[in-house]
C-alpha positions as CSV (number, residue, x, y, z in Angstrom):
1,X,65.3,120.0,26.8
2,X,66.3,118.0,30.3
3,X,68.9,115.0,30.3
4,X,68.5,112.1,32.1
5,X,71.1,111.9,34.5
6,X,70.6,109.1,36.5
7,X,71.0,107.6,33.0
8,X,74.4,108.9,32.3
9,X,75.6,108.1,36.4
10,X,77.9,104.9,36.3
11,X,75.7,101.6,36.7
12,X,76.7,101.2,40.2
13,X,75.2,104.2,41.1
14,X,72.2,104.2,38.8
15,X,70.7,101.3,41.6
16,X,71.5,102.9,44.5
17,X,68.7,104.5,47.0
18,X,70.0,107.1,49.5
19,X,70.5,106.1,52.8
20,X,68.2,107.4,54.9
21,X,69.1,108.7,58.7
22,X,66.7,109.0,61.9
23,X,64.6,111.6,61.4
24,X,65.8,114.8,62.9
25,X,63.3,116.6,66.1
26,X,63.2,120.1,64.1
27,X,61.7,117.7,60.7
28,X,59.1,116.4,63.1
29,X,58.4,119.1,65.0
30,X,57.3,121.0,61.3
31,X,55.4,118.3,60.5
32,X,53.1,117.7,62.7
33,X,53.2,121.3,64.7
34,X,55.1,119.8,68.3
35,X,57.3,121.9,70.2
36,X,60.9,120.4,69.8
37,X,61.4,120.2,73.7
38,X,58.1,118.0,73.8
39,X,60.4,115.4,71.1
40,X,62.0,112.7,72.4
41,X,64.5,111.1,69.6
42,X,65.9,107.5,70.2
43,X,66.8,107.3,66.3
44,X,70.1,107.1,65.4
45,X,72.2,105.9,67.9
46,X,73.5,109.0,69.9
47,X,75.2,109.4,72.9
48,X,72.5,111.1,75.5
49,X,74.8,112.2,77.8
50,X,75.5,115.5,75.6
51,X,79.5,116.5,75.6
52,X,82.0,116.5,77.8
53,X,83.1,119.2,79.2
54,X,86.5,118.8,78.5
55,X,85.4,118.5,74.9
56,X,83.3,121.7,74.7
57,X,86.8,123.6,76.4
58,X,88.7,122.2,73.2
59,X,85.8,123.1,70.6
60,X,86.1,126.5,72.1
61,X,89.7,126.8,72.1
62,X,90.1,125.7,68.3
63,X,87.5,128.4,67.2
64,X,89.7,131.3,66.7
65,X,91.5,129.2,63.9
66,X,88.8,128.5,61.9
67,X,89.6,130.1,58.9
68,X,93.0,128.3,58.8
69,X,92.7,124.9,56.9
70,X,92.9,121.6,59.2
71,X,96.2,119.5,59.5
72,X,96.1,117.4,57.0
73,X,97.9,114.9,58.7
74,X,95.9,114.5,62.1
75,X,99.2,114.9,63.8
76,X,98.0,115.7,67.2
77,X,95.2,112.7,67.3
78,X,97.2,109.9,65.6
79,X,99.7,110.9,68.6
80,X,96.8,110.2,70.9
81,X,95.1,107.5,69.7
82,X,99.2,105.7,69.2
83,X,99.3,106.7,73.1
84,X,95.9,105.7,74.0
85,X,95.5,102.0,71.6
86,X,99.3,101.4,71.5
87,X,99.5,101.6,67.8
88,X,101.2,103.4,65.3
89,X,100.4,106.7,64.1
90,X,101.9,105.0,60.5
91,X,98.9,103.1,61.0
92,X,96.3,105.4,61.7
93,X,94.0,106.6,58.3
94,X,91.6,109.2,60.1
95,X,87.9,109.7,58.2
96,X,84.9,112.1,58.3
97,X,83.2,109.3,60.7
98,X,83.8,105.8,60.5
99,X,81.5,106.0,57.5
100,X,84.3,108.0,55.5
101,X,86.6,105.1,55.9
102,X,84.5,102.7,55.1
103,X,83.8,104.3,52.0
104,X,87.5,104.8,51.2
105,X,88.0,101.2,51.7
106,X,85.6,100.8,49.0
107,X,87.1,103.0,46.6
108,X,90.5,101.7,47.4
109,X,90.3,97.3,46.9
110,X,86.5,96.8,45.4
111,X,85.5,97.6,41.3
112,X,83.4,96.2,38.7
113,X,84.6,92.0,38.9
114,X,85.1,91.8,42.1
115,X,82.9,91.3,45.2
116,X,82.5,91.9,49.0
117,X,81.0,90.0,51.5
118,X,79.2,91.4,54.6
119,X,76.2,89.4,56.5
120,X,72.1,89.7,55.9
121,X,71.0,92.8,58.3
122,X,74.4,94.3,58.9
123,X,75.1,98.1,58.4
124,X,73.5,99.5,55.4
125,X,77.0,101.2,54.2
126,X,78.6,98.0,53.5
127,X,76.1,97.2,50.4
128,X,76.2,100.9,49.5
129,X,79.9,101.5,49.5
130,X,80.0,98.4,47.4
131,X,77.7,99.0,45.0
132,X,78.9,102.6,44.2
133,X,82.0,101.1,42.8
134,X,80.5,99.0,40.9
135,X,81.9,95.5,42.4
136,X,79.0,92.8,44.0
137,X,77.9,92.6,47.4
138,X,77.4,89.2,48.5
139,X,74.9,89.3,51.5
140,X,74.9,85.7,53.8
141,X,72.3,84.9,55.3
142,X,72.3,85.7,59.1
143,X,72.3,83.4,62.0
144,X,70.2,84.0,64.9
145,X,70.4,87.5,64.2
146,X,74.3,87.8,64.1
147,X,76.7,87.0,61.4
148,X,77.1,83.4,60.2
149,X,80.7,83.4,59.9
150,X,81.8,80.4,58.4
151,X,79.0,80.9,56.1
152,X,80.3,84.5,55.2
153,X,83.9,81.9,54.4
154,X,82.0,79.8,52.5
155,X,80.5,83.1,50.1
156,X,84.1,84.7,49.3
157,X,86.0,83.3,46.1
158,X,88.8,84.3,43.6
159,X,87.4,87.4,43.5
160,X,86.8,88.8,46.9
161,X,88.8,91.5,48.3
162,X,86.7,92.9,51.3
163,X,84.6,91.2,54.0
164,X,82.9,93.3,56.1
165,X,82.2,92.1,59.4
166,X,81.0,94.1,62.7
167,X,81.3,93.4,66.2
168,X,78.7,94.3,68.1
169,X,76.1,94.6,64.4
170,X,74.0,97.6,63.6
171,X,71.0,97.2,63.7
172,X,70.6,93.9,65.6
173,X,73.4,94.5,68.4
174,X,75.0,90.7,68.3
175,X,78.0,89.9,68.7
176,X,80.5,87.3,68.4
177,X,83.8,86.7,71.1
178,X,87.2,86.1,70.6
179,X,87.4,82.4,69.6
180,X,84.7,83.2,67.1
181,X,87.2,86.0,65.7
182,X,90.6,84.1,65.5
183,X,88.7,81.0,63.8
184,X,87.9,83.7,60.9
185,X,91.0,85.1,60.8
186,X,92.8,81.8,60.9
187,X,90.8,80.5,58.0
188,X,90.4,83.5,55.3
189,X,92.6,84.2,53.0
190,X,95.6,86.6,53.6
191,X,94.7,88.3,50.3
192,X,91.3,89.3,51.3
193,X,90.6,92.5,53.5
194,X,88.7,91.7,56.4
195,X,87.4,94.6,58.0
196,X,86.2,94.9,61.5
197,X,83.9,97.6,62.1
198,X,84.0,98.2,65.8
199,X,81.7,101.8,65.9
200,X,80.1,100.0,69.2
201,X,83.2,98.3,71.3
202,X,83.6,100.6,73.7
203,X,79.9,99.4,74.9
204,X,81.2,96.6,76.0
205,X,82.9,95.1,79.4
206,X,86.6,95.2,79.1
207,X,86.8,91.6,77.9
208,X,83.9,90.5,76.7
209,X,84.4,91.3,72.8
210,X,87.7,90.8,70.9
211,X,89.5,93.5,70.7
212,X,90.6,94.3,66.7
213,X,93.6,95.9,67.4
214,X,95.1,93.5,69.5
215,X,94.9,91.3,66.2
216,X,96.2,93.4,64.2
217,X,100.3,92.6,64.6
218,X,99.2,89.3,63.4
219,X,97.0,90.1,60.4
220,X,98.1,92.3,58.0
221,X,94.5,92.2,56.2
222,X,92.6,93.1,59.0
223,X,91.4,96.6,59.4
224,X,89.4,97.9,62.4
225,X,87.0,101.0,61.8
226,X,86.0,102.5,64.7
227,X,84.1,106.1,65.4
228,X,84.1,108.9,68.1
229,X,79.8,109.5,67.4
230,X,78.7,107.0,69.5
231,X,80.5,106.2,73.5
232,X,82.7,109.5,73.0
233,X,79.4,112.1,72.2
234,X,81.0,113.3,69.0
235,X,78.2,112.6,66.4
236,X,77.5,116.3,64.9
237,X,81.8,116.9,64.5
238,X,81.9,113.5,61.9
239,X,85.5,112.3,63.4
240,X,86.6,108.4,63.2
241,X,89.3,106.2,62.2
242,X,90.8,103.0,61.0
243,X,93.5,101.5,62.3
244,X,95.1,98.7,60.0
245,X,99.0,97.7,58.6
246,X,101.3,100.4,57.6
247,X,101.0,98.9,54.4
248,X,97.4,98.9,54.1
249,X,97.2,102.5,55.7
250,X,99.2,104.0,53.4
251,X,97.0,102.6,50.0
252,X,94.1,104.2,52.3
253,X,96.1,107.5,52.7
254,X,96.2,107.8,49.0
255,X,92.3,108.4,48.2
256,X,91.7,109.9,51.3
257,X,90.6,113.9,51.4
258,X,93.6,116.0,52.5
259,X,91.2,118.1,54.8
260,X,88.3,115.2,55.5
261,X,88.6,115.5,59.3
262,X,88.2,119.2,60.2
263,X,89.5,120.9,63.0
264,X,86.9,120.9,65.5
265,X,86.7,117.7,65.1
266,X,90.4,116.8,65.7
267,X,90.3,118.7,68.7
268,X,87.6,117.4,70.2
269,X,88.3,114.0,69.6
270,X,91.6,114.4,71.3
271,X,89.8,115.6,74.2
272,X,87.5,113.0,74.3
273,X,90.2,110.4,74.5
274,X,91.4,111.7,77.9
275,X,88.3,112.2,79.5
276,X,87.8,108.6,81.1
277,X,85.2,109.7,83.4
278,X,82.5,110.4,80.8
279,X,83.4,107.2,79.2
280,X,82.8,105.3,81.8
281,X,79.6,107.5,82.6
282,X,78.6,106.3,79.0
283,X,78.7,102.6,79.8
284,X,77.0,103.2,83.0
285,X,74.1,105.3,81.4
286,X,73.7,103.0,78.7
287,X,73.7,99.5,81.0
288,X,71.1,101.1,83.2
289,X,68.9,102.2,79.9
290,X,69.5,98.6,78.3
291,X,68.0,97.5,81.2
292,X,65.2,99.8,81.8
293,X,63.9,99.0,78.1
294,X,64.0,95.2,78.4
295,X,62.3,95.0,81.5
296,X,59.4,97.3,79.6
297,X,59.7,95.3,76.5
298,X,59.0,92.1,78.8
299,X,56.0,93.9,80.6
300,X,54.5,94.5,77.3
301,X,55.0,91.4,76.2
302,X,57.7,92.3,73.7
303,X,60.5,90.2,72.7
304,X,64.1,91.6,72.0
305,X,67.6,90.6,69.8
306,X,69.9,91.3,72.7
307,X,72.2,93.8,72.5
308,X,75.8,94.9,73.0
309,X,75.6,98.3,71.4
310,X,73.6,101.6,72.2
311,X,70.6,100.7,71.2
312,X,68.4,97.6,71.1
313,X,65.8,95.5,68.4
314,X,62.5,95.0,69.4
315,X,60.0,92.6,67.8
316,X,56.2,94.1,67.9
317,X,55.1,90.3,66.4
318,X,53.3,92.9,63.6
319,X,54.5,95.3,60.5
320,X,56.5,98.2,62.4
321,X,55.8,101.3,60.3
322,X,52.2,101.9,61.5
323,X,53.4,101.4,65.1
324,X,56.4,103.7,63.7
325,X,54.1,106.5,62.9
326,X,51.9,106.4,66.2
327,X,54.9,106.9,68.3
328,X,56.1,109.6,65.6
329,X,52.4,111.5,66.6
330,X,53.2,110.8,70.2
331,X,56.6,112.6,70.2
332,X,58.3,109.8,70.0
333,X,61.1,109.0,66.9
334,X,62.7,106.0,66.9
335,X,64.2,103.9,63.7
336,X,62.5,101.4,61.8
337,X,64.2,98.8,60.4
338,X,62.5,96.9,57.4
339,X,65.5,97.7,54.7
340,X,67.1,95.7,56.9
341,X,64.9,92.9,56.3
342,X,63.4,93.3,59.6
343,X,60.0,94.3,59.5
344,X,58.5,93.7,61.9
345,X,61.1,95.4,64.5
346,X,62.2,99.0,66.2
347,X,65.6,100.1,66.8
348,X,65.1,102.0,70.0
349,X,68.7,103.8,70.4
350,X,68.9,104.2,74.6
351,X,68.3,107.4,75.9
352,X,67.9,109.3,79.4
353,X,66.2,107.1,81.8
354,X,63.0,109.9,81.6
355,X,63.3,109.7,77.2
356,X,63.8,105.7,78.0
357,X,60.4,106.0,79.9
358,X,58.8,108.2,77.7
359,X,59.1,105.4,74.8
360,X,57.9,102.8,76.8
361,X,54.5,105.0,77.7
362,X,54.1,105.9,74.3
363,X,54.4,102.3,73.2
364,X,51.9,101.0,75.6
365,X,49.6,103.3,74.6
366,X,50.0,102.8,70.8
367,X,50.1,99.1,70.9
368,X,46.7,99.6,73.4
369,X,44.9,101.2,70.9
């Protein structure tokens, strides 16, 4: 006799659909008999640079202390992201990828009654990590693409605690600037956690997006999330952080895993934060790429949302996910985006200027057909 579990899951749960990554090279490569070095992915956002060196040394010299449990704490990396950020390790809640944090934010201020706000086509977490605890997600409608943010004021009442707002967006890649920011700020409530999900800043120009944690000495309800899997190469080690009030740190502290950042991870990520160069090589890489693809895009007569992140939204004017599966047969994975009410676009993460080019062949030969 079977029991219907889904049935006996909490109701938050119960509606939930699992969220559903890029699809990896060795799935593909199953499916449809390719060798994986003739697969070119430009799916989910990763850094195509490969590691740093000086991040490989540090993987390598943790190794031997594998079977010992992680700190706990993150001593040595709330030291170095105090030194790097100039804030306090009090402040610091470190998470399995940004995505952990998110989730504990969730868990911590949101349950059944109450109600989050984030924008329409914003990351998919924010509805999920709401939803799982039971409170309502209140999706605004977006504007041109980005986030509406006196409309997302409008949406929050009594019984909001947690706006989710993030700068540049996944999947569009908008963004808003620094006036934009300190409008929103100025105007919400002081009860209501606004949190700044900032997984693509370090895309940017120095200056040309707000920086969160400059805000944060004036906003004790503002956290900023921000991850080490996209500029810093880290995406397979799952290492991020928020960095918020001491007060607000220390109710996420208390539902956080002891041992949720492990210690290759912590390593690593402490590495990464000293090698400047292959940050900066990052940037470089993904500026040159941005622009390789838009001038494609324009040559096939694409349009594009521009972008401030890693990746970029192209419209192909028709439904995506038959365009989606010819590039799939051509070697080619990249993301489709119709759960995020986008269906008629790509999210082509940038690659190496070869992967870049591959794309754009594959594209003009699939949309030629």
């Amino acid at each position: 006799m079977s029991c219907d579990f889904l049935a006996r899951a909490v109701p938050g749960v119960q509606k939930l659909s699992p969220y559903v990554p890029g699809k990896p090279v060795d799935e593909l490569a199953r499916e449809l008999g390719l060798a994986v070095e003739d697969i070119v992915k430009l799916a989910s956002n990763e850094n195509p640079l490969g590691p740093s060196a000086a991040v490989i040394a540090a993987v390598q010299a943790a190794l031997p202390e594998i079977t010992r449990y992680p700190d706990g704490n993150g001593f040595a990396l709330k030291q170095a992201l105090a030194q790097t950020f100039g804030v306090a390790p009090s402040q610091l809640t470190l998470g399995n990828g940004s995505n952990d944090v998110l989730e504990l934010i969730a868990r911590a201020f949101l349950a059944p009654g109450l109600n989050a706000v984030f924008s329409q086509h914003a990351f998919a977490v924010y509805p999920l990590v709401t939803q799982a605890v039971g409170a309502e997600g209140r999706s605004v409608p977006a504007l041109d693409w980005g986030h509406d943010l006196p409309g997302m004021l409008e949406a929050c009442d009594a019984n909001t605690r947690v706006v989710f707002i993030a700068n540049p967006n996944n999947p569009t890649g908008t963004w808003f600037d620094h006036a934009a920011l300190e409008r929103f700020m100025q105007q919400i409530s002081e009860h209501v956690l606004v949190v700044l999900d900032e997984a693509y800043t370090e895309y940017s120009d120095a200056g040309e997006l707000p920086n969160g944690l400059d805000y944060l000495a004036q906003y004790p309800n503002l956290v900023v999330t921000r991850t080490f899997s996209k500029a810093y190469g880290l995406a397979a080690l799952r290492i991020g952080y928020a960095a918020s009030s001491v007060d607000v740190a220390d109710v996420l502290n208390r539902v956080r895993q002891p041992f949720n950042a492990n210690s290759l991870a912590l390593a690593a990520a402490v590495a990464a934060l000293t090698d400047v160069d292959y940050l900066e090589r990052s940037r470089a890489l993904n500026r040159a790429g941005m622009q390789q693809l838009e001038t494609g895009f324009s040559e096939l007569g694409l349009s594009w949302i521009t972008s401030r992140g890693n990746f970029i939204a192209v419209d192909l004017q028709q439904p995506a996910a038959p365009i989606y599966q010819a590039l799939l047969a051509e070697g080619v994975i990249v993301r489709p985006v119709a759960a995020y009410e986008m269906p008629t676009f790509l999210r082509v993460s940038i690659g190496l200027p070869a992967e870049n080019q591959r794309l754009l062949a594959a594209l003009r030969k699939v949309l030629s057909a």
